[in-house]
BALOBA-1460 file (C-alpha; in Angstrom, 3 decimals):
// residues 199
<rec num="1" residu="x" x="22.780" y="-26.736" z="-19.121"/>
<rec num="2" residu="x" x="21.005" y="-24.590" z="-15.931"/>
<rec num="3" residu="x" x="18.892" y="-26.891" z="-13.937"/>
<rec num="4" residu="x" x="15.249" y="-25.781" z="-12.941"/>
<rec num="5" residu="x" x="16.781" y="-26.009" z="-9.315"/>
<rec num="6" residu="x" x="19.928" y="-23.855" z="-10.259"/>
<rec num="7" residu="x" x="17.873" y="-21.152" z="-11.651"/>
<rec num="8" residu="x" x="15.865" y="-21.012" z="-8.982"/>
<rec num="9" residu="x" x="18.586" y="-20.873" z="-6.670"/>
<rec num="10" residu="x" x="20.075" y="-17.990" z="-8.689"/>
<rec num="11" residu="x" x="16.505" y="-16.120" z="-8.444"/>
<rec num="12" residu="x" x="16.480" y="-16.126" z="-5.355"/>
<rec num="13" residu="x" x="20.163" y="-15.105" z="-4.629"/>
<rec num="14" residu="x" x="19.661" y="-12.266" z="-7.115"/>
<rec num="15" residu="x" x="16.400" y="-11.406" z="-4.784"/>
<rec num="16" residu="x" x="18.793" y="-11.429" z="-1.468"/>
<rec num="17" residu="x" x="21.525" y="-9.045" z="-3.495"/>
<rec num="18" residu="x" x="19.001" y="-6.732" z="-4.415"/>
<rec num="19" residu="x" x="17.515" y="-6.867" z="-0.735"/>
<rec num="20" residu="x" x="20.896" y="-6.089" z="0.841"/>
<rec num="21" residu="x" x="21.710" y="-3.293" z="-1.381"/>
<rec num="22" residu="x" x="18.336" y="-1.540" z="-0.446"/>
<rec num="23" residu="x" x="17.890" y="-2.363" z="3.262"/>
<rec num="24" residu="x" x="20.379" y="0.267" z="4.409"/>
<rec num="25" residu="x" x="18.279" y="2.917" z="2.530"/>
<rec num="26" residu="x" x="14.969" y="1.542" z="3.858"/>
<rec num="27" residu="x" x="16.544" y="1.897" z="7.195"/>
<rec num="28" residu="x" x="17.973" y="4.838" z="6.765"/>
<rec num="29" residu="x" x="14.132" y="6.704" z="5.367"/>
<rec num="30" residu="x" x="12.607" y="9.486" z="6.552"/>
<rec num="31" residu="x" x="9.638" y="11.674" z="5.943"/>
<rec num="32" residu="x" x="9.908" y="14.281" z="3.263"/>
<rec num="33" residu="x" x="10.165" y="17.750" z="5.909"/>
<rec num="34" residu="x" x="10.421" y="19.858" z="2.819"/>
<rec num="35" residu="x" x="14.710" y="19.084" z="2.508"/>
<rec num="36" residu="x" x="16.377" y="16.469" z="1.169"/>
<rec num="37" residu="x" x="14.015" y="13.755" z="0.074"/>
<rec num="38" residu="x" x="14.938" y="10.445" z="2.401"/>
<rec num="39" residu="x" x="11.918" y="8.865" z="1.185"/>
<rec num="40" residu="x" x="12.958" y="5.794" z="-0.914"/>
<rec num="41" residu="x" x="12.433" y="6.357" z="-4.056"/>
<rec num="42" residu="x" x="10.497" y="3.736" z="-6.121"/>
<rec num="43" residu="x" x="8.879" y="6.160" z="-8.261"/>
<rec num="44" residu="x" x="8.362" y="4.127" z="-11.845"/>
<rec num="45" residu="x" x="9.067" y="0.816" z="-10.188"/>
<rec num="46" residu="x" x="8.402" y="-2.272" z="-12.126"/>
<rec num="47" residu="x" x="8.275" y="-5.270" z="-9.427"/>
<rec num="48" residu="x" x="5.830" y="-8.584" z="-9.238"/>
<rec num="49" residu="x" x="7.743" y="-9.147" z="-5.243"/>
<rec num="50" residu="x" x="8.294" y="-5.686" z="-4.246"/>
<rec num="51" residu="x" x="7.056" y="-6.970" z="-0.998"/>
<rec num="52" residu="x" x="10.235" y="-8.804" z="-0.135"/>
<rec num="53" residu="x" x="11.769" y="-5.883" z="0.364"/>
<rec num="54" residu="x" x="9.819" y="-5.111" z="3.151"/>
<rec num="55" residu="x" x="9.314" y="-8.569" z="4.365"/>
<rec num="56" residu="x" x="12.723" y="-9.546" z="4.819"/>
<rec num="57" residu="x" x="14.265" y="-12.103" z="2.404"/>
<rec num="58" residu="x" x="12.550" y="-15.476" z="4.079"/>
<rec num="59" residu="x" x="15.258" y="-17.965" z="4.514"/>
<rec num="60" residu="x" x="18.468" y="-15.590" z="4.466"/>
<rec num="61" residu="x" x="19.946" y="-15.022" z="7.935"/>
<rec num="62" residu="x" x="19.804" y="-11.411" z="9.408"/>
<rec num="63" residu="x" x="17.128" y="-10.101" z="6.647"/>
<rec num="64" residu="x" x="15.200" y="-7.830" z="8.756"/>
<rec num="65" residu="x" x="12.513" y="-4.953" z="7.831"/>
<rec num="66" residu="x" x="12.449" y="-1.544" z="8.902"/>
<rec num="67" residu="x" x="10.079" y="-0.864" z="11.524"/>
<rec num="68" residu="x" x="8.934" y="2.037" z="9.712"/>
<rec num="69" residu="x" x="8.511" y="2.580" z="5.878"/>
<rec num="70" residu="x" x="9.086" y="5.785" z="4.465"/>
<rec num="71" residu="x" x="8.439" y="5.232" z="0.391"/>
<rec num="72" residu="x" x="7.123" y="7.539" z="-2.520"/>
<rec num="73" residu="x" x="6.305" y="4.735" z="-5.399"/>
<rec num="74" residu="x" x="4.371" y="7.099" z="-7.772"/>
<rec num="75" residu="x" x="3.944" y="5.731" z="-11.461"/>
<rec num="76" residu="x" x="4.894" y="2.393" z="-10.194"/>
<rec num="77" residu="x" x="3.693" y="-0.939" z="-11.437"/>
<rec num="78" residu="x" x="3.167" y="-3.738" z="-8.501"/>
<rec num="79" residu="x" x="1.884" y="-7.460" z="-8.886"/>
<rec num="80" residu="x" x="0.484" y="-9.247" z="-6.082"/>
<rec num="81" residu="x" x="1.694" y="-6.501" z="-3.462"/>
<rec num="82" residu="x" x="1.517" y="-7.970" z="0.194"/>
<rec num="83" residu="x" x="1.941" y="-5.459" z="3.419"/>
<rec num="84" residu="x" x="0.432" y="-7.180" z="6.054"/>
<rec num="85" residu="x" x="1.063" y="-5.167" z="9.470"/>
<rec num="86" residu="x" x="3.692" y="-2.937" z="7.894"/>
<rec num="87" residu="x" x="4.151" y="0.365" z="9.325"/>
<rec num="88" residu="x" x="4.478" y="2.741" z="6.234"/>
<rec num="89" residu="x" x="5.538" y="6.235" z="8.029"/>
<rec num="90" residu="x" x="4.326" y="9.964" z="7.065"/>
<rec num="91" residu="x" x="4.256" y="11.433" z="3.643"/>
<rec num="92" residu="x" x="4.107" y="7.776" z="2.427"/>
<rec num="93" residu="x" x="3.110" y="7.878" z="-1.482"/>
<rec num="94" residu="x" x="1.638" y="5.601" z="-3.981"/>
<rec num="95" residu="x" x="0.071" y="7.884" z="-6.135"/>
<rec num="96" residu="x" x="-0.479" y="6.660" z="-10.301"/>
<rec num="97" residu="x" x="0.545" y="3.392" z="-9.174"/>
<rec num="98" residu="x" x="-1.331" y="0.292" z="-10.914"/>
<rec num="99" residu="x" x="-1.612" y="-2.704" z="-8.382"/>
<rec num="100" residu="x" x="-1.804" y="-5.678" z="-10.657"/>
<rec num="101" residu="x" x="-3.892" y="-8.744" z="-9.266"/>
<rec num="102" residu="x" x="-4.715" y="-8.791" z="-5.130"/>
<rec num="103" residu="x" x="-3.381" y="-6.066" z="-2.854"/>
<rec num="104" residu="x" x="-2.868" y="-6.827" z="0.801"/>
<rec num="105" residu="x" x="-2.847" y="-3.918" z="3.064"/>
<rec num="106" residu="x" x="-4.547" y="-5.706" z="5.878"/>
<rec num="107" residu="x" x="-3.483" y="-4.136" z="9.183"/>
<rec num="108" residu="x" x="-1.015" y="-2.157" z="7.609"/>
<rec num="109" residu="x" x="-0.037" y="1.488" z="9.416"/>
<rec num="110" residu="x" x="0.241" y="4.882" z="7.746"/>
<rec num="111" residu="x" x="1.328" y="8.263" z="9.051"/>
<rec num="112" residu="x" x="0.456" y="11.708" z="8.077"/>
<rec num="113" residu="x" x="-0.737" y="12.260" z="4.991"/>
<rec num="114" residu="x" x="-0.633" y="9.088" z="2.671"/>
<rec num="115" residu="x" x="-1.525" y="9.398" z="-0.720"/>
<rec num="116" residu="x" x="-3.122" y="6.620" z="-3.084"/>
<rec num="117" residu="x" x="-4.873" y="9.092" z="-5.695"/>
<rec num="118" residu="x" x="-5.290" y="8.084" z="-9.229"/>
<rec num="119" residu="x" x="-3.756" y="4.559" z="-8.261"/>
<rec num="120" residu="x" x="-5.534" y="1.352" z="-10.082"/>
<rec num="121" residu="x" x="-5.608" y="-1.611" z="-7.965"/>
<rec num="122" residu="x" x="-6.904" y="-5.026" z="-9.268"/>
<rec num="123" residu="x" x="-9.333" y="-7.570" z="-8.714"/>
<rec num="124" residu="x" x="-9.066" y="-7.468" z="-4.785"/>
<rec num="125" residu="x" x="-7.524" y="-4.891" z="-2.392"/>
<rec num="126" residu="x" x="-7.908" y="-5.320" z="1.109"/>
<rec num="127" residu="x" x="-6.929" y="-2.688" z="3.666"/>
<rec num="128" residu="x" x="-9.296" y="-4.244" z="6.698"/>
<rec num="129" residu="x" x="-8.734" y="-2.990" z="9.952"/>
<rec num="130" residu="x" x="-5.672" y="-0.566" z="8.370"/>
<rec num="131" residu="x" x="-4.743" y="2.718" z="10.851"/>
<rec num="132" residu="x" x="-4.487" y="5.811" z="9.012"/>
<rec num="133" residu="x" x="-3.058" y="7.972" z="11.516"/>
<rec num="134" residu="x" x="-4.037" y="11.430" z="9.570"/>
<rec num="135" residu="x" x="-5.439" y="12.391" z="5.935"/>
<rec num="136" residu="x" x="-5.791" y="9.929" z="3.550"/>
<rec num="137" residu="x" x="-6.285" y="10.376" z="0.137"/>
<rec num="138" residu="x" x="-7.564" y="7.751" z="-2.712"/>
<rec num="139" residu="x" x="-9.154" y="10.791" z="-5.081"/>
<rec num="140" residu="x" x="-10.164" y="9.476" z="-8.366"/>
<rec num="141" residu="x" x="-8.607" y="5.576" z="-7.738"/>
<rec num="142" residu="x" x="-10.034" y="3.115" z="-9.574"/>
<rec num="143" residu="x" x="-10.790" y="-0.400" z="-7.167"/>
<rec num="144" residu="x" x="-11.266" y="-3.261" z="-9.014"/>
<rec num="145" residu="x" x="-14.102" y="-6.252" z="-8.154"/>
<rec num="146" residu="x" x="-13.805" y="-6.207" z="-4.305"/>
<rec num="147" residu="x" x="-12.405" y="-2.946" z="-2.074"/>
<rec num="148" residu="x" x="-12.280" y="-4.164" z="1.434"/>
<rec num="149" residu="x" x="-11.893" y="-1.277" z="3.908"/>
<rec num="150" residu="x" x="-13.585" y="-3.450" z="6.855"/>
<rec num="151" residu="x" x="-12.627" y="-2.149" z="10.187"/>
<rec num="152" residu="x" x="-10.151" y="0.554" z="9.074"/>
<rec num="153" residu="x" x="-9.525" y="3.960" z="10.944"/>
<rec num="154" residu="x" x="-9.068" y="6.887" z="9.408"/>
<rec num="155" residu="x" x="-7.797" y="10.240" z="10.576"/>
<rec num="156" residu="x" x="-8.843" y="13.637" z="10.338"/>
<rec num="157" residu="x" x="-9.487" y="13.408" z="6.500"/>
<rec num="158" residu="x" x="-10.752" y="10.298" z="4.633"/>
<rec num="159" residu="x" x="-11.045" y="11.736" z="0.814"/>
<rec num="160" residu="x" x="-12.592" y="9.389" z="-2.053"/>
<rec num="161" residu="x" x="-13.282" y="11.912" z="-4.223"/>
<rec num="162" residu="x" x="-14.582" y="10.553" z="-7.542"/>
<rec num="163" residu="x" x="-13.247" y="6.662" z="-6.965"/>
<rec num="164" residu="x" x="-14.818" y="4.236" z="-8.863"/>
<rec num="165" residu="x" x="-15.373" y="0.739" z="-7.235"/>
<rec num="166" residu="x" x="-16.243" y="-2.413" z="-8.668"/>
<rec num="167" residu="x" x="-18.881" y="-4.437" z="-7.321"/>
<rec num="168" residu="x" x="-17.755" y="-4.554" z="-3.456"/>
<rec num="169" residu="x" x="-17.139" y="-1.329" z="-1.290"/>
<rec num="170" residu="x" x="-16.927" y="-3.073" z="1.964"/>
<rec num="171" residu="x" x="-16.764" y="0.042" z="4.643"/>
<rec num="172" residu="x" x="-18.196" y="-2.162" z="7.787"/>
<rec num="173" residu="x" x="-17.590" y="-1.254" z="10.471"/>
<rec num="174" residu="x" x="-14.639" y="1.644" z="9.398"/>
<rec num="175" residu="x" x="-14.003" y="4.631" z="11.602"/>
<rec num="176" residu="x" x="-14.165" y="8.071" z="10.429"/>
<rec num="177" residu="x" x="-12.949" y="10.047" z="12.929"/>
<rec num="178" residu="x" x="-13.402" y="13.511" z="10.733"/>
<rec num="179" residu="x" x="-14.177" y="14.404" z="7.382"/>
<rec num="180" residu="x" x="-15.457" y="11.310" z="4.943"/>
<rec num="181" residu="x" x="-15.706" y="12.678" z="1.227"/>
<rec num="182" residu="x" x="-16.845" y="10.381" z="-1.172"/>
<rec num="183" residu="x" x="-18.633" y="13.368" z="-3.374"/>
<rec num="184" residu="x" x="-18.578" y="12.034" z="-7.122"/>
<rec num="185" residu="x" x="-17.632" y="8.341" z="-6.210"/>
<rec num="186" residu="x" x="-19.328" y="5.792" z="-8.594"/>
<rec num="187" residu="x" x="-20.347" y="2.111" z="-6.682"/>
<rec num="188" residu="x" x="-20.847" y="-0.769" z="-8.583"/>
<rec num="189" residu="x" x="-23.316" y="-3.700" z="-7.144"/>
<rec num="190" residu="x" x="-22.670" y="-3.066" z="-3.353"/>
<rec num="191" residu="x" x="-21.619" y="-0.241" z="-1.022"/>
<rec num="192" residu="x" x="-21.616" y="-1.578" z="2.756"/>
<rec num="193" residu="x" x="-21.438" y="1.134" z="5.353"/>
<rec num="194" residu="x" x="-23.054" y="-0.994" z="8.138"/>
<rec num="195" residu="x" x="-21.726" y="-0.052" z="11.457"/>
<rec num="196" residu="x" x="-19.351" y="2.269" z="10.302"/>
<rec num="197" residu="x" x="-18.635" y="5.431" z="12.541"/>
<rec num="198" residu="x" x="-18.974" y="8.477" z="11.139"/>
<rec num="199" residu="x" x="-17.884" y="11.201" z="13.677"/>
């Protein structure tokens, strides 16, 4: 007979295994400079707490993050994804990725180059005041109810080609510092642009 607390207890031990096993690569990540790939590789990931691995495992002594992320996640499949004030370095990818439920991106960091296209995300994404150091790219992604890009600065190259939001596209106050292109982009109810830069 497993107790409600045991299993729990195993969960979460299981969680800490898989977190030591991966924080030496996380560590260890690097940009993709055309060699050896050093990104980690998450490509066709599965994972309702992916975000524990780059939180730390709260609770277990000496679980640290990376200060800097270096990922490619493309075809993955994330639930509740929370990267609040994570630094996610250059070449960072989540293309074809479906975000299931909210997204948190909120003051997150990306390098050169970070790629989101043809990514679904669900009923509420937030990337407020979220750096993007250069391009950016969420061609054809499909936002669920509420996109919340309130206060973020973007690089050189901000591309939305053909997105689709849902009834929210919340843009106040967002720095372009270049190029915005939202050519073939389909709003739903509300597209707010008030105060937003546009170099």
């Amino acid at each position: 007979e497993i107790t409600l607390t045991t299993a729990l207890s195993q969960e979460r031990h299981g969680v800490a295994l898989l977190y030591e096993m991966l924080k030496a690569r996380f560590k260890a990540g690097a940009p993709d400079l055309g060699g050896p790939d050093r990104r980690v590789q998450l490509v066709g990931t599965r994972a309702k707490n992916i975000d524990l691995l780059w939180r730390g495992t709260d609770g277990y002594e000496g679980s640290s993050a990376p200060s800097t992320l270096y990922i490619r996640a493309e075809h993955a499949e994330f639930e509740n994804c929370k990267a609040v004030s994570v630094r996610f370095g250059d070449g960072t990818q989540f293309e074809r990725t479906h975000f299931a439920k909210k997204t948190d991106f909120y003051h997150a960091e990306f390098g050169k180059d970070v790629r989101f296209d043809l990514s679904i995300f669900g009923d509420q994404t937030d990337f407020s005041t979220a750096t993007f150091d250069d391009n950016a790219s969420f061609t054809r992604a499909v936002f669920g109810v509420e996109a919340n890009f309130n206060g973020a600065r973007f690089g050189p190259k901000a591309l939305f080609r053909h997105a689709r939001f849902g009834n929210i596209a919340d843009f106040i106050q967002a720095d372009f510092a270049a190029d915005a292109d939202f050519r073939g982009c389909h709003f739903g109810a509300q597209a707010i642009f008030k105060n937003a830069s546009f170099a």
